[in-house]
C-alpha positions, -999 to 999 in steps of 0.1 A, spaced: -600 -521 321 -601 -505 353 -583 -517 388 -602 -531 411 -602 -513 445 -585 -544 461 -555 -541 437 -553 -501 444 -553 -511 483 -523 -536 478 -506 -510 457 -511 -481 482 -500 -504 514 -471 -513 498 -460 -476 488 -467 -467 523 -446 -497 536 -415 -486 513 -417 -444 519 -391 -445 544 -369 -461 525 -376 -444 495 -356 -407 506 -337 -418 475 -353 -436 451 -338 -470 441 -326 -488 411 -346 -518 400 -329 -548 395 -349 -569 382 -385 -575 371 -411 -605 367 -441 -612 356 -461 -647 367 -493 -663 359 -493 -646 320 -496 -683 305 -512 -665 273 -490 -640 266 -448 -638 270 -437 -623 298 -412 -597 278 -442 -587 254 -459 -577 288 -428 -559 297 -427 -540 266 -460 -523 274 -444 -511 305 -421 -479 313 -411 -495 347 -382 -515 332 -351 -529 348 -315 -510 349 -290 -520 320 -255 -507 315 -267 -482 295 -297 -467 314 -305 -466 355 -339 -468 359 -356 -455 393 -390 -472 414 -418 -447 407 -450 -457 422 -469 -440 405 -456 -453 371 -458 -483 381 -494 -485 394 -497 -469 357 -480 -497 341 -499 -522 355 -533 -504 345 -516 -506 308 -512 -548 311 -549 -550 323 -560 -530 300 -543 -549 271 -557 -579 284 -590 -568 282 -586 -559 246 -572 -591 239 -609 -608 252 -599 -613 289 -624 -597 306 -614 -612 341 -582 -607 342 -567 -597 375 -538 -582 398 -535 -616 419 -505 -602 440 -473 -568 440 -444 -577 454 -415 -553 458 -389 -568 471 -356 -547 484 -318 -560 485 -299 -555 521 -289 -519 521 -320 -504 504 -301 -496 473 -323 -519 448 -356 -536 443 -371 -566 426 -402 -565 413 -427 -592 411 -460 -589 393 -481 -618 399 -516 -621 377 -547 -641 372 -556 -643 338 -594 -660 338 -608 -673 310 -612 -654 276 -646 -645 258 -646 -667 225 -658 -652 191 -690 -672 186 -700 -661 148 -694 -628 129 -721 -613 109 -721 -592 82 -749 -571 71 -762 -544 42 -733 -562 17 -738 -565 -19 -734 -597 -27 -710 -591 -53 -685 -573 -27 -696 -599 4 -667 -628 -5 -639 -594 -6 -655 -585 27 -653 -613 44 -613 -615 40 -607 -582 54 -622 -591 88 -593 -612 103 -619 -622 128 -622 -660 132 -652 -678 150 -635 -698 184 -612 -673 184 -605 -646 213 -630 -620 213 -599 -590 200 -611 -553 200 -581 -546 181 -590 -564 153 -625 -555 154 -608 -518 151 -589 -534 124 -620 -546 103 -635 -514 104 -608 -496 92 -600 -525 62 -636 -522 52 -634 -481 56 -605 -485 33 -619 -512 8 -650 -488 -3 -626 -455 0 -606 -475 -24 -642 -477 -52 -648 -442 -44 -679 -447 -18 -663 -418 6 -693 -417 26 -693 -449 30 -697 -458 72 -692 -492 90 -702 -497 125 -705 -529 151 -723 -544 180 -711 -570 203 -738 -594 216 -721 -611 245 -733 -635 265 -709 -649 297 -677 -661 276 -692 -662 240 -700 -632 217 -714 -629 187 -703 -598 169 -725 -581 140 -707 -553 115 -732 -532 96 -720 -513 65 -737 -485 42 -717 -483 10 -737 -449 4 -729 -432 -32 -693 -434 -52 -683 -401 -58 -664 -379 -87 -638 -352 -81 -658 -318 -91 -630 -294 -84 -600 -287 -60 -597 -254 -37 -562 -242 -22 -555 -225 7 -528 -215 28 -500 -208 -2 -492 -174 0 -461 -174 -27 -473 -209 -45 -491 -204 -73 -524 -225 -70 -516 -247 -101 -484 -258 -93 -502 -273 -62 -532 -285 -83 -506 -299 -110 -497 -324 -87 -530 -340 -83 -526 -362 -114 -565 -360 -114 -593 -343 -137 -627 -332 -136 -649 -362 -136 -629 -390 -125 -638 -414 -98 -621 -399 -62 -609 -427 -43 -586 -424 -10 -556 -438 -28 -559 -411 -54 -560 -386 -23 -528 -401 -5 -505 -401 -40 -516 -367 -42 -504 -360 -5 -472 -378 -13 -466 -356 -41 -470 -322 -26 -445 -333 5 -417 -347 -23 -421 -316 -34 -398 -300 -2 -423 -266 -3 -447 -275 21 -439 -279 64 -480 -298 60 -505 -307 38 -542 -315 44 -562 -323 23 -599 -332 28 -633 -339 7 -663 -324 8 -694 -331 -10 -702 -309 -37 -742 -318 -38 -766 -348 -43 -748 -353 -79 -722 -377 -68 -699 -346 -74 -672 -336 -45 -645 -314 -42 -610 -314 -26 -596 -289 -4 -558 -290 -1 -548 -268 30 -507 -263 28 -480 -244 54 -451 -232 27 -419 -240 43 -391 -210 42 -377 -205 6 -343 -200 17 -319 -225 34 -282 -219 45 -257 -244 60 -219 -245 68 -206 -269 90 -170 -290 94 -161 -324 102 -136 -351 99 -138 -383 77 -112 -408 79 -107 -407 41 -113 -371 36 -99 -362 68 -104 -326 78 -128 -308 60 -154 -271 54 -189 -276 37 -215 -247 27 -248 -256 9 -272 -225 -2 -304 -236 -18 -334 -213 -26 -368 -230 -34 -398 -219 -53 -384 -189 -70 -418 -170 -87 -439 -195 -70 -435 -223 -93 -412 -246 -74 -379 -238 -95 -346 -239 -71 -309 -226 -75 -285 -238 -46 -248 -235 -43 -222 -262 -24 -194 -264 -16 -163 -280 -2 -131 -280 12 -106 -308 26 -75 -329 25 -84 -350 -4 -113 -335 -19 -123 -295 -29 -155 -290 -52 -180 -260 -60 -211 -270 -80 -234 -245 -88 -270 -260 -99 -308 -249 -112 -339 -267 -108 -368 -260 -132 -404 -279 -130 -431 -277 -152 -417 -265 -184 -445 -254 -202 -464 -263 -171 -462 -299 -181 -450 -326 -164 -415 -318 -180 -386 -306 -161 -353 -298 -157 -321 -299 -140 -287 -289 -143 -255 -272 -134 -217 -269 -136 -193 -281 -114 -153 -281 -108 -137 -303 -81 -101 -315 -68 -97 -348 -61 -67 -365 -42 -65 -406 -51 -37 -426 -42 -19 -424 -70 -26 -393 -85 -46 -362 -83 -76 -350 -104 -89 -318 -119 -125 -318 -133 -147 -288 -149 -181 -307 -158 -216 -289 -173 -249 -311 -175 -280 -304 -180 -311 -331 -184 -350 -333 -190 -370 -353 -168 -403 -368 -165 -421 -381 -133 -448 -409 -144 -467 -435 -124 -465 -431 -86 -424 -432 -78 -409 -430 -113 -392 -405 -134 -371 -405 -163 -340 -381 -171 -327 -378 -208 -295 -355 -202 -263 -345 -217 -227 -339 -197 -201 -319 -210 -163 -330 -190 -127 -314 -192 -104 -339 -171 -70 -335 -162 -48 -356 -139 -17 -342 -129 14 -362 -106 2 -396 -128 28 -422 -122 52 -435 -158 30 -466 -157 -9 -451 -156 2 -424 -177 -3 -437 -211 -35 -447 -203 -40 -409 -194 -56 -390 -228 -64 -354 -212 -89 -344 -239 -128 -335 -236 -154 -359 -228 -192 -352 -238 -220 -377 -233 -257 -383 -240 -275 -404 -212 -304 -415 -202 -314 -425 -163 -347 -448 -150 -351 -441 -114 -375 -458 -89 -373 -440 -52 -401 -453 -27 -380 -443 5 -393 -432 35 -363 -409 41 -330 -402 27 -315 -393 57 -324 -425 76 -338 -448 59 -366 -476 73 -383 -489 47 -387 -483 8 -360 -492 -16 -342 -474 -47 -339 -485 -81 -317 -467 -109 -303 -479 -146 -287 -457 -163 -266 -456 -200 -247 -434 -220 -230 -431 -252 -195 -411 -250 -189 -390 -285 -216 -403 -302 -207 -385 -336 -170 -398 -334 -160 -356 -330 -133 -360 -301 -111 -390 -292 -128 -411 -264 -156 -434 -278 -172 -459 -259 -207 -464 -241 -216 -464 -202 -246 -483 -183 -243 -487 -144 -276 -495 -120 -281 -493 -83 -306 -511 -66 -312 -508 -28 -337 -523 -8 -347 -515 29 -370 -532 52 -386 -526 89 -377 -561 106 -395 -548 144 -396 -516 163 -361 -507 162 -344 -533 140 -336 -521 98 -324 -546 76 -306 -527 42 -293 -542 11 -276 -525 -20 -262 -541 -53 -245 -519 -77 -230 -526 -108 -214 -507 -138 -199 -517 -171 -178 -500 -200 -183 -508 -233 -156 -499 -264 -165 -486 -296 -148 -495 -327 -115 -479 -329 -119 -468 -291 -102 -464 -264 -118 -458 -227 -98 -428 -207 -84 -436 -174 -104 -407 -162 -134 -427 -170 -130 -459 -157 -143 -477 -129 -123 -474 -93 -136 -499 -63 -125 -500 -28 -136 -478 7 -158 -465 27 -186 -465 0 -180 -494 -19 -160 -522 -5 -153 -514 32 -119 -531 49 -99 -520 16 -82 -488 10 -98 -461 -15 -100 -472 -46 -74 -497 -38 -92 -529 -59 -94 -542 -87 -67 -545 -119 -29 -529 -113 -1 -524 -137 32 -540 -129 42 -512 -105 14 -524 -85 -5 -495 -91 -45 -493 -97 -52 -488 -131 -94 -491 -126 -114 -518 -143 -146 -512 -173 -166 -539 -153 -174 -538 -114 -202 -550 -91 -206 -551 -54 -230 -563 -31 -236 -548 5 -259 -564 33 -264 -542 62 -281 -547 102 -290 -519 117 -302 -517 151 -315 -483 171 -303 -475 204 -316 -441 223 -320 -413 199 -300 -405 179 -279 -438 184 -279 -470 159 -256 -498 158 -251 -518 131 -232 -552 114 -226 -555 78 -211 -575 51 -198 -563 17 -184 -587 -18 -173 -574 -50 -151 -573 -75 -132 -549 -103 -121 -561 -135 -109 -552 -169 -138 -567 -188 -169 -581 -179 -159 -614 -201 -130 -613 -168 -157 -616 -142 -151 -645 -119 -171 -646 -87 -138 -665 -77 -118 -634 -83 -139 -611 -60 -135 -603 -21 -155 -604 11 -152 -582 40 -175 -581 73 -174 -551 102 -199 -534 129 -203 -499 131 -219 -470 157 -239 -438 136 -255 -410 150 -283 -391 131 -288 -354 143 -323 -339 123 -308 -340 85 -270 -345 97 -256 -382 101 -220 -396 108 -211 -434 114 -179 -449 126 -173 -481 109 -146 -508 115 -143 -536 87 -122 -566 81 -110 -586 49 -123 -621 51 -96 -635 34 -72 -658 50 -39 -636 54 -57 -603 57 -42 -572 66 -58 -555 102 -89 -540 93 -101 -505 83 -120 -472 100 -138 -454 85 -155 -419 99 -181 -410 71 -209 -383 70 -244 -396 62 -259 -433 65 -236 -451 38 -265 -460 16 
């Protein structure tokens, strides 16, 4: 909606009136909106960039935005069906040494147009009662060109969904003074079957790794679902900055054909960087990864790490399409240091596993892991629990991942279960069977407001004759478990107080994260869980609460959060900090 020239006049006077005192430009302290009866005053506000100063942000009187701003409110209420709304008055208001303003927007709102009957024409009977539910629509209700936009796309969408890709919707409004009857005409056209699919663009790909991950043959009904999973697929695959795909109509046979347009992204990716984490403290990281070796998506990479607790070097390979199949594989070998509390660890592991994706987010692993442990500086009382042989194990891993990102995660959750059997064939000493899963679940609550929850659980089981390593069992406590406790501080301890892990542990971790300015977020948690011997032990008694608040930072694929958490228990130590890499979960 356009301003009228009145309200340009009363905007022009009053920059005119204000230019002296404008040399600088000043702060605005405050600013109202009046006469908006329909519609909250801070929803209005959030369609502005004129916005009050806060602690964290001064913001400055531009007349020009502001005459912008205003344009953006009118505008929304003419979307909204009020087609006579109006800027009643502009006041700018300025404190006593010219350092600050008030704003006051004053508006007449009118009365809205009213949604007299919708009408729907060139429907099937069959598909009319589907139809009708997509057009949110209502008859008495405001006349909304938002969610006339809306129903054209939900109906686009429903017939993209059968495979009508040519099908087209349009609308006409029949208005008559504050009533408006509003007419949507749709031609399904033909449904359409995928003929064949063209690449271009992949100069080292080879053109059926890209077509492999269509999930789609010759003949079979091309709907825009099909089209988006395929989309999805190629970006998961990390080789491609973007994809585009589009259809084109291969003849009057009901036949069409895909064209997938791809920019590879560079093969090659180095990284070294340093930081301090308050459990690692100091500490050196490389990473080397190199993807789509020969074109067909197979990657080696390097990492590695050096700090005050930890040191590790993991070499690993990547192979899809075995047999150009779905079948792939991964593995690698891996030797790290690790510093706990009570003693230190030294651990030379191999694995390698097949996996195979199925449905839209899942894929299955079937692997085996080969382990060498030895701890060294064990205290008298952990050490005969200490058996310092090899441990080799047969798993197998279900894993969900709908994320949106694993770097900062909005919405999507993750779901894994995993077991494995230790020594299956009863050839070396340590016999007993392994199941753990991991479930997180995150959700977009508003603009900038994240909601993310994680359970996580893991059990031991013995064999007969059996007896579980202290290398092997479960340790709680930390930065990624249980926060306001010390590193693997929980949980069972001999009678020299000293951990001793547990073969049964769960804990549950509610977080609410809220984003400031780029690349700021702030967020409040809670965490519960427990460690114990055996899961016949468990007591939800026996567990332990703590609660904190925390400031992270994300920085393209980098993040670091500072955390602060308490025990809520009543005699409770001060609380913890933490200073981690990444986003916790």
């Amino acid at each position: 909606m356009k301003l009228t020239f009145l309200n340009i006049v009363i905007i022009l006077l009053i920059s005119a009136s204000t230019a002296s005192a404008a040399v600088m430009r000043p702060q605005i302290a405050s600013v109202t909106i009046e006469g908006c009866d329909s519609f909250s005053a801070s929803h209005l506000k959030k369609l502005m960039e004129t916005r009050k100063s806060t602690f964290w942000h001064s913001s400055r009187l531009h007349h020009d935005l502001l005459i912008y701003d205003i344009k953006q409110i009118l505008d929304f209420y003419y979307g909204q069906g009020y087609q006579e709304t109006k800027l009643r008055d502009l006041q700018i208001q300025w404190n006593a040494d010219s350092s600050a303003v008030d704003i006051i927007i004053s508006l007449d709102e009118g009365r809205p147009v009213l949604v007299d009957s919708v009408i729907i024409q060139g429907v099937e009977a069959e598909h009319l009662p589907e139809i009708r539910k997509l057009i949110p629509l209502k008859s008495g209700g405001r006349l909304d060109y938002l969610l006339i936009r809306q129903s054209v796309d939900n109906i686009s969408r429903y017939y993209g969904e059968k495979a009508y890709l040519s099908a087209t919707v349009s609308h006409n409004i029949q208005q008559e003074a504050h009533s408006a009857l509003i007419v949507f005409q749709i031609d399904a056209g033909i449904k359409y079957y995928l003929h064949s699919i063209r690449v271009r663009g992949s100069e080292k790909t080879k053109d059926w790794v890209i077509r492999r991950e269509s999930n789609m043959s010759a003949g079979i009904p091309l709907t825009l679902p099909s089209i988006d999973s395929y989309r999805r697929r190629l970006y998961r695959q990390g080789l491609f900055k973007t994809v585009h795909i589009e259809s084109e109509i291969a003849g009057y046979d009901s036949l069409a054909n895909l064209t997938v347009t791809v920019e590879e992204n560079l093969p090659g990716e180095f990284s070294l960087g340093g930081g301090y984490g308050s459990e690692e403290r100091a500490r050196l990281s490389v990473q080397w990864n190199y993807i789509n070796m020969d074109g067909r998506a197979a990657a080696v990479g390097a990492e590695g790490k050096i700090s005050e607790t930890n040191r590790f070097l993991t070499l690993k390979h990547f192979a899809p399409y075995i047999l150009r199949s779905g079948l792939y594989f991964h593995g690698g070998i891996a030797y790290s240091y690790q510093i706990e509390p009570d003693f230190n660890r030294e651990t030379l592991e191999l694995s390698g596993a097949l996996g195979y994706p199925f449905l839209e987010w899942w894929r299955i692993d079937w692997g085996y892991t080969f382990k060498h442990s030895t701890l060294l500086d064990l205290p008298p009382d952990l050490a005969e629990g200490f058996i310092g042989d090899n441990i080799d194990q047969y798993g197998v891993e279900l894993i969900r991942d709908t994320r949106d990102s694993r770097i900062f995660t909005r919405s999507g959750g993750y779901y894994a279960a995993s077991g494995a059997v230790s020594n299956p064939h009863g050839l070396l000493r340590a016999e007993f069977l392994r199941s753990e899963a991991d479930f997180r679940l995150f959700h977009t609550m508003n603009a900038k407001g994240i909601s993310a929850f994680q359970f996580k659980s893991g059990a031991l089981f013995e064999l007969e004759n059996a007896h579980i390593p202290l290398e092997e069992k479960f340790f709680l406590g930390g930065a990624n478990s249980i926060r306001g406790y010390g590193q693997n501080s929980l949980g069972p301890l001999t009678n020299q107080m000293t951990p001793q892990g547990g073969n049964f542990y769960y804990f549950l971790r509610q977080e609410f994260r809220y984003e400031l300015r780029p690349p700021l977020y702030v967020k409040v948690f809670i965490d519960n869980g427990g460690l114990y011997s055996y899961f016949s032990q468990a007591k939800l008694a026996d567990s332990v609460s703590a609660a904190g608040m925390g400031l992270g930072a994300v920085f393209g694929v980098w993040g670091g959060r500072i955390e602060y958490a308490w025990r809520l228990e009543n005699g409770a130590k001060p609380g913890e900090i933490y200073f981690q890499i990444g986003q916790g979960f």
